[in-house]
C-alpha positions, 0 to 999 in steps of 0.5 A: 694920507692918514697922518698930518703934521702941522709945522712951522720951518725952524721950530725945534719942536716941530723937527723933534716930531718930524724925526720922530714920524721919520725914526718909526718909519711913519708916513705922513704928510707935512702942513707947513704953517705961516709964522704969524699965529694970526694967520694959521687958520687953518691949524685953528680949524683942526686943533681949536687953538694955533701953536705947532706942532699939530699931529692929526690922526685921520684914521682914529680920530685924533687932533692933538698939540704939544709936542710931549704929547705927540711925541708919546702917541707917536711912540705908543700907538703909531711905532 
């Protein structure tokens, strides 16, 4: 899958990209992460830091955080 989504069950930001990706008919695979920010490596790995949501975009390139930011890229360039 070209688009991943690292996330955290119960984090309202995370849902409002998840409805987003969902809403534009956007497929995508979803990363669930621990809770304990110590113990999401693997979010580190591909975003240098370890707060969600986390949006990857394997096709462009694209590693990105913060929920606004991801929200605007899911509107501009992945609808």
């Amino acid at each position: 899958m070209a688009i991943r989504l690292y996330a955290l069950d119960g984090c309202p930001w995370c849902e409002k990209v998840s409805d987003a990706l969902d809403d534009a008919g956007i497929e995508y695979d979803t990363e669930w992460v621990d809770a304990l920010h110590s113990d999401r490596n693997a979010v580190k790995r591909v975003s240098g830091q370890r707060g969600v949501p986390v949006l990857i975009d394997e096709e462009r390139g694209v590693a990105m955080a913060e929920s606004a930011n991801i929200l605007e890229y899911v509107d501009r360039t992945l609808a």
